[in-house]
DOTOR-585434 format. One record per residue: residue number from 1; y, x, z of N, C-alpha, C, O in turn; chain. Coordinates in nm, 4 decimals. Layout:
BEGIN
+------+----------+----------+----------+----------+----------+----------+----------+----------+----------+----------+----------+----------+-------+
| lonu |  n_north |   n_east |     n_up | ca_north |  ca_east |    ca_up |  c_north |   c_east |     c_up |  o_north |   o_east |     o_up | lokol |
+------+----------+----------+----------+----------+----------+----------+----------+----------+----------+----------+----------+----------+-------+
|  NUM |        Y |        X |        Z |        Y |        X |        Z |        Y |        X |        Z |        Y |        X |        Z |     A |
...
+------+----------+----------+----------+----------+----------+----------+----------+----------+----------+----------+----------+----------+-------+
END
This chain:
BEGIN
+------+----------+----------+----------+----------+----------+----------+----------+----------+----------+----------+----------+----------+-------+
| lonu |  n_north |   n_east |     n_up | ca_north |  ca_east |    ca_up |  c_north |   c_east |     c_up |  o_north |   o_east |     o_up | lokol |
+------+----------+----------+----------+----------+----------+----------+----------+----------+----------+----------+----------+----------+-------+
|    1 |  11.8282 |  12.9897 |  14.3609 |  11.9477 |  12.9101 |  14.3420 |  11.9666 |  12.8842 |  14.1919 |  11.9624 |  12.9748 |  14.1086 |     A |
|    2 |  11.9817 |  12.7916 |  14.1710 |  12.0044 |  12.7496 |  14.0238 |  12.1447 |  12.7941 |  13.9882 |  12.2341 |  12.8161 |  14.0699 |     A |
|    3 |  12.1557 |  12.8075 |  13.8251 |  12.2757 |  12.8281 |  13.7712 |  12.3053 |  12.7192 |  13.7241 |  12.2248 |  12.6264 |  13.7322 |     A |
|    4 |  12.4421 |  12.7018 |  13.6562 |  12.4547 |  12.6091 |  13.5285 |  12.3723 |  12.5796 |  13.4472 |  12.3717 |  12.4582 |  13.4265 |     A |
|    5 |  12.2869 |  12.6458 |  13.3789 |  12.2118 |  12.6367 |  13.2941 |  12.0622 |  12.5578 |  13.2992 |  12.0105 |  12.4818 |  13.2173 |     A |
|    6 |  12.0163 |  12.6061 |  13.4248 |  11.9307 |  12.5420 |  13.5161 |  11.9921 |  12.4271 |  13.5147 |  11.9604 |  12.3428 |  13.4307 |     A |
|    7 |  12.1142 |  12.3977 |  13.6293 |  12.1381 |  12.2715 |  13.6843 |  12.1356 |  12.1623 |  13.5528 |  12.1007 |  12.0459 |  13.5726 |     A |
|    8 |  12.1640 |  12.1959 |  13.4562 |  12.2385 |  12.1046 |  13.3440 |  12.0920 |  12.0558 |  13.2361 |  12.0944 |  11.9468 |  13.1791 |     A |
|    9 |  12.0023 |  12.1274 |  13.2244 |  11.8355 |  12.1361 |  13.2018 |  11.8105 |  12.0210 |  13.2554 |  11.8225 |  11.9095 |  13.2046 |     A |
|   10 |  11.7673 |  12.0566 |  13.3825 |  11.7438 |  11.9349 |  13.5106 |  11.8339 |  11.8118 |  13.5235 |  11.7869 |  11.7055 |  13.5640 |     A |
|   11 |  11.9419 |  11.8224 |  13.4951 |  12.0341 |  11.6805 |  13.4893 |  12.0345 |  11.6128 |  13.3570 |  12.0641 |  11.4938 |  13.3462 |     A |
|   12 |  11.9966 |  11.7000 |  13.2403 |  11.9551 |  11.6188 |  13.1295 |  11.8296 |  11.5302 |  13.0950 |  11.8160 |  11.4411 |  13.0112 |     A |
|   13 |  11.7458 |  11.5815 |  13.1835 |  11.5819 |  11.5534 |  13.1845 |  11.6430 |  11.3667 |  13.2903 |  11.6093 |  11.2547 |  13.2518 |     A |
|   14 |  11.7137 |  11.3890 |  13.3907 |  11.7515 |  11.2361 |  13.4915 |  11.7911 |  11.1704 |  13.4150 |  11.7176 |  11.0779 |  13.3804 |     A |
|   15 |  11.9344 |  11.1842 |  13.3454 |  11.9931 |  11.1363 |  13.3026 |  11.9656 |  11.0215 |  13.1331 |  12.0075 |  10.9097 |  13.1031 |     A |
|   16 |  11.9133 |  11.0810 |  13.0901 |  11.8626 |  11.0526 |  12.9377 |  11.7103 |  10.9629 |  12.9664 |  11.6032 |  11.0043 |  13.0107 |     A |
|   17 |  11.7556 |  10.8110 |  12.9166 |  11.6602 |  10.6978 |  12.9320 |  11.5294 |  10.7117 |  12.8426 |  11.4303 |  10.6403 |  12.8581 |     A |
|   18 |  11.5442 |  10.8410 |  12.7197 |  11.4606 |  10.8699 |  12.6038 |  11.3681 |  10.9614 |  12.6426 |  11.2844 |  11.0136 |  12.5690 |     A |
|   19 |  11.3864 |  10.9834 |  12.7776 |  11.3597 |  11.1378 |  12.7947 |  11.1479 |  11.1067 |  12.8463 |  11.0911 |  11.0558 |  12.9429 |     A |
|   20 |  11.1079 |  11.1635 |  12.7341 |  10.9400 |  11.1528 |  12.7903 |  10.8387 |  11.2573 |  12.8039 |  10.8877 |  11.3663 |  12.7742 |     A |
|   21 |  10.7216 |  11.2644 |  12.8360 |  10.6463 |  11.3775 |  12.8825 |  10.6648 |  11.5012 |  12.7739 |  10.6629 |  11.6211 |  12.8017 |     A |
|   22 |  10.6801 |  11.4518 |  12.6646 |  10.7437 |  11.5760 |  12.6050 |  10.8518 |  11.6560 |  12.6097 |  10.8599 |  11.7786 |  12.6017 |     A |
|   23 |  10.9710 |  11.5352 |  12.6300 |  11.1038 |  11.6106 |  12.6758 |  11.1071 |  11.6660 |  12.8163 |  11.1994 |  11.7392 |  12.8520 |     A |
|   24 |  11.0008 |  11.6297 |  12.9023 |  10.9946 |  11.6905 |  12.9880 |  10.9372 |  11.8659 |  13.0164 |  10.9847 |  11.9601 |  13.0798 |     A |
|   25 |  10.7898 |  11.8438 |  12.9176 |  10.8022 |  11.9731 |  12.9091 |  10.8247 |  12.0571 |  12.8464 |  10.8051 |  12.1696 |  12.8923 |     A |
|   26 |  10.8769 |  12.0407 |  12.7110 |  11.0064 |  12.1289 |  12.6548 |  11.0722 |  12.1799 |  12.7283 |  11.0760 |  12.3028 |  12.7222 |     A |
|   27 |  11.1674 |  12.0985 |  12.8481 |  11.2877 |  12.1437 |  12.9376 |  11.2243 |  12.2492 |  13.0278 |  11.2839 |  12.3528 |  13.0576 |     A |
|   28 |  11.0888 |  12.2164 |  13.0746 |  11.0311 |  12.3240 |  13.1767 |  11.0090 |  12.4179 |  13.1184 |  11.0934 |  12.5019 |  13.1497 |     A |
|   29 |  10.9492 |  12.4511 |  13.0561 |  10.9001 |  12.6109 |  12.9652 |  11.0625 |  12.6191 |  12.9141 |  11.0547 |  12.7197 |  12.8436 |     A |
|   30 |  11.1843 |  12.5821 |  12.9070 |  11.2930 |  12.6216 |  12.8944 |  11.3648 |  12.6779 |  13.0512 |  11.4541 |  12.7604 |  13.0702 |     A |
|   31 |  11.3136 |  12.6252 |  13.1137 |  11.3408 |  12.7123 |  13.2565 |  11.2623 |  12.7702 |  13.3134 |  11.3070 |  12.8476 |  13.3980 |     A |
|   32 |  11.1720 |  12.7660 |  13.3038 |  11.0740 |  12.9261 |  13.3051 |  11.0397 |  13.0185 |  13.2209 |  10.9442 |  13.0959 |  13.2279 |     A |
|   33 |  11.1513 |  13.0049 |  13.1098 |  11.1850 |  13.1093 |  13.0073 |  11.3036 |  13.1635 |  13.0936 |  11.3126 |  13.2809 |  13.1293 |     A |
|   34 |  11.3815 |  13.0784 |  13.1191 |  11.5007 |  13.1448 |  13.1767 |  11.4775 |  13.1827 |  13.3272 |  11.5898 |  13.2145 |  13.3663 |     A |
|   35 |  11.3777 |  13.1973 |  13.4459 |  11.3448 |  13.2004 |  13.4748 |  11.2898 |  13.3432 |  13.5402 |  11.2932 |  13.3960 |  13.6514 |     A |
|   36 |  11.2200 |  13.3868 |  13.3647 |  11.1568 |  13.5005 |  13.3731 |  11.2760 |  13.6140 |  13.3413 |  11.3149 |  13.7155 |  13.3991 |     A |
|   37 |  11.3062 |  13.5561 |  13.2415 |  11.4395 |  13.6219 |  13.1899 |  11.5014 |  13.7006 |  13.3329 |  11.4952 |  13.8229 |  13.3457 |     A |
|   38 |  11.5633 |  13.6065 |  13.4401 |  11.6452 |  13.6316 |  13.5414 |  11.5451 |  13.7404 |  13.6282 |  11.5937 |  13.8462 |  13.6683 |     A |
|   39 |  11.4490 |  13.7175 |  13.6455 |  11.3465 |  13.8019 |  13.7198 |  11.3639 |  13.9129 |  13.6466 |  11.3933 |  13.9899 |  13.7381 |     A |
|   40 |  11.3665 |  13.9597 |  13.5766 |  11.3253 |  14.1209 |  13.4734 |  11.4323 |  14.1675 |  13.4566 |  11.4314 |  14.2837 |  13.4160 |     A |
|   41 |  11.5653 |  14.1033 |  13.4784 |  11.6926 |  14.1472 |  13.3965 |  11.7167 |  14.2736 |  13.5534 |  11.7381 |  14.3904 |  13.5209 |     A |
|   42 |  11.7130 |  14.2505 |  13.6649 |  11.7451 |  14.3077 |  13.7521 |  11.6407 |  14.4459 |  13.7582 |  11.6964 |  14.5414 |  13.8122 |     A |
|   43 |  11.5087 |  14.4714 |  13.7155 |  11.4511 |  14.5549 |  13.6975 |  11.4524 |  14.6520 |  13.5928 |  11.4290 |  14.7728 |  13.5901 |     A |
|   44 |  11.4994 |  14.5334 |  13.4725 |  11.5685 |  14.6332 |  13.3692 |  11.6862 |  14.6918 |  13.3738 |  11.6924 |  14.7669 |  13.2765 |     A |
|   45 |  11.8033 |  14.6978 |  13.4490 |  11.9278 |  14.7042 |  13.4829 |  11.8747 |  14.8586 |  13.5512 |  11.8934 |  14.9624 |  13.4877 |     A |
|   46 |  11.8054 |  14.8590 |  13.6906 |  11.7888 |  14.9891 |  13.7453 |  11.6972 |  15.0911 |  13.6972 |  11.7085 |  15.2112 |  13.7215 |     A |
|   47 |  11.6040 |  15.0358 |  13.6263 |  11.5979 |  15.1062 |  13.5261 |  11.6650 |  15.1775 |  13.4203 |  11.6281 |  15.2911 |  13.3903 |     A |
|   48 |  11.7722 |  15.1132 |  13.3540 |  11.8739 |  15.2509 |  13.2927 |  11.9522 |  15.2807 |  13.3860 |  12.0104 |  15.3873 |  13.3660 |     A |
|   49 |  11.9826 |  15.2193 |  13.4997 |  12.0842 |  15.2947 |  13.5984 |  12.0079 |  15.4584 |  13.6241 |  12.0450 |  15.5736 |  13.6020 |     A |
|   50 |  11.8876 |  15.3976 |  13.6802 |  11.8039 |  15.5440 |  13.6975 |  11.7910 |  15.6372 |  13.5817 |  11.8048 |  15.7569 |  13.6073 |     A |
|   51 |  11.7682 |  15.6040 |  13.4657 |  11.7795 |  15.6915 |  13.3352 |  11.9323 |  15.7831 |  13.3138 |  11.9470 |  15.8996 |  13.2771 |     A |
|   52 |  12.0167 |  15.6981 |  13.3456 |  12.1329 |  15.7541 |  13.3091 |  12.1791 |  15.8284 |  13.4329 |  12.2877 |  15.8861 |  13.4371 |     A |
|   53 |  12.0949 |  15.8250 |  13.5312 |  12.1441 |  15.9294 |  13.6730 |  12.0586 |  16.0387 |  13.6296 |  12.1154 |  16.1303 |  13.5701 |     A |
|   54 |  11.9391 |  16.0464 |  13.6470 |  11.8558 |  16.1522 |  13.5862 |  11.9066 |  16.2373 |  13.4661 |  11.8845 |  16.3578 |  13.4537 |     A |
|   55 |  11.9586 |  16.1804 |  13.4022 |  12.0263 |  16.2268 |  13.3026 |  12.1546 |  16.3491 |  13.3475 |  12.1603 |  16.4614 |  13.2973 |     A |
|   56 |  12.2596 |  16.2906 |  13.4619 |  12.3590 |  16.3560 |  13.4918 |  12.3153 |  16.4371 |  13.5747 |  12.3639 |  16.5487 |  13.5566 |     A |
|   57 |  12.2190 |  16.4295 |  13.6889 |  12.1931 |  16.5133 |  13.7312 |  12.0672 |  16.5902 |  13.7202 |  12.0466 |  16.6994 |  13.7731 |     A |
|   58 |  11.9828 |  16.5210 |  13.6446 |  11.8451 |  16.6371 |  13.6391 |  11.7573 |  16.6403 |  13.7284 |  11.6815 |  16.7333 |  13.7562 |     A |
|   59 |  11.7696 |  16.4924 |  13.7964 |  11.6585 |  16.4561 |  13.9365 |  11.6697 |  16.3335 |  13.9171 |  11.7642 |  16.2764 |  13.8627 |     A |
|   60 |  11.5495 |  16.2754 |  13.9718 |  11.5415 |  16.1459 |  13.9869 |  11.6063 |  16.0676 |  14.1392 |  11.5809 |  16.1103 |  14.2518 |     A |
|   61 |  11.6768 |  15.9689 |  14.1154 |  11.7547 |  15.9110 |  14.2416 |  11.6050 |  15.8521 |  14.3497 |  11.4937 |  15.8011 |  14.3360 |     A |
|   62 |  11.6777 |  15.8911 |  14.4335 |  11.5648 |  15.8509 |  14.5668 |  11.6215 |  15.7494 |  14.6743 |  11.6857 |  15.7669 |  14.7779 |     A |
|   63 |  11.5668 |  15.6219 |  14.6017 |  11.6285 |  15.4813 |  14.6460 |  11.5784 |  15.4671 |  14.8037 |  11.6152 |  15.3610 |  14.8542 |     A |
|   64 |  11.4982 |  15.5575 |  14.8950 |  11.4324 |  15.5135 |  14.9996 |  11.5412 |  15.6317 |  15.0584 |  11.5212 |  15.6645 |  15.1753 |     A |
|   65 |  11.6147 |  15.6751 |  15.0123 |  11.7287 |  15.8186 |  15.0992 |  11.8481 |  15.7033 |  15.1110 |  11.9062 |  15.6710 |  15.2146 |     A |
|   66 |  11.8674 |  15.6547 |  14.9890 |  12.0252 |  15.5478 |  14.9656 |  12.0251 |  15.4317 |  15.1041 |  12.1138 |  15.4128 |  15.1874 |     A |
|   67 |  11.8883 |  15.3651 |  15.0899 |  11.8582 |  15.2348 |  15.1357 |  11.8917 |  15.2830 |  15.3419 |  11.9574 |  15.2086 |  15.4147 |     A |
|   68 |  11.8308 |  15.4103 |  15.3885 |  11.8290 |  15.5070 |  15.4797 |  11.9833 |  15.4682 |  15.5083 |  12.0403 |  15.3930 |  15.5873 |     A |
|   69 |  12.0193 |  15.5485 |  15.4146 |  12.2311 |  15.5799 |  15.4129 |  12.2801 |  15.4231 |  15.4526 |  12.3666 |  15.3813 |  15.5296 |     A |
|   70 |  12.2035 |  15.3703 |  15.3819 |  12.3088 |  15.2356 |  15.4097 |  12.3356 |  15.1684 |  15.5254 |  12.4381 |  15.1025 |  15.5431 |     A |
|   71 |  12.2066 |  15.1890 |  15.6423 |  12.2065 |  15.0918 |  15.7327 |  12.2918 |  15.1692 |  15.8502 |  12.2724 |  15.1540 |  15.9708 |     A |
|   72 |  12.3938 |  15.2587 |  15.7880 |  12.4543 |  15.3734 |  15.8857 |  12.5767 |  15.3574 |  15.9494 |  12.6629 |  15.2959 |  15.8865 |     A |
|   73 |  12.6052 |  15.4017 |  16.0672 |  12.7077 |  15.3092 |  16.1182 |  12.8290 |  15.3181 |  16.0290 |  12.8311 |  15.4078 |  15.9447 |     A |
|   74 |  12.9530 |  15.2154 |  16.0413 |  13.0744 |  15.2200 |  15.9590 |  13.1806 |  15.2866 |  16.0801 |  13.1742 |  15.3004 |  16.2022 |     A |
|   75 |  13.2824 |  15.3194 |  15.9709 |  13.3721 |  15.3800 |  16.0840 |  13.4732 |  15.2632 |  16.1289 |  13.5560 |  15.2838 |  16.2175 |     A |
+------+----------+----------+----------+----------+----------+----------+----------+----------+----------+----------+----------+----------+-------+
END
């Protein structure tokens, strides 16, 4: 799903009568910068989540026990 940032990339590339194979791929390697960005940010995120649990408790969190817990009935 695109963001703003995306969407507005892509609507500048339609919109703009100047716009040529260069401005085109400038804009792309600008969204598959952002792109990659969005891909890694979520791996880097649980990554210090996990650092900073290990930390409090002195074990490593065991995401295949949580994922288990979750699908458990509600009251």
């Amino acid at each position: 799903m695109f963001d703003q940032v995306e969407h507005a990339l892509l609507e500048e590339l339609l919109i703009d009568p100047a716009a040529d194979v260069t401005w085109f791929r400038a804009n792309f390697e600008r969204l598959l910068a952002i792109n990659d960005q969005r891909t890694r940010l979520p791996e880097s995120l649980l990554t210090l989540a996990g650092r900073a649990h290990v930390r409090d408790r002195g074990e490593p969190f065991d995401w295949r026990r949580c994922g288990a817990n979750a699908g458990g009935s509600r009251p």
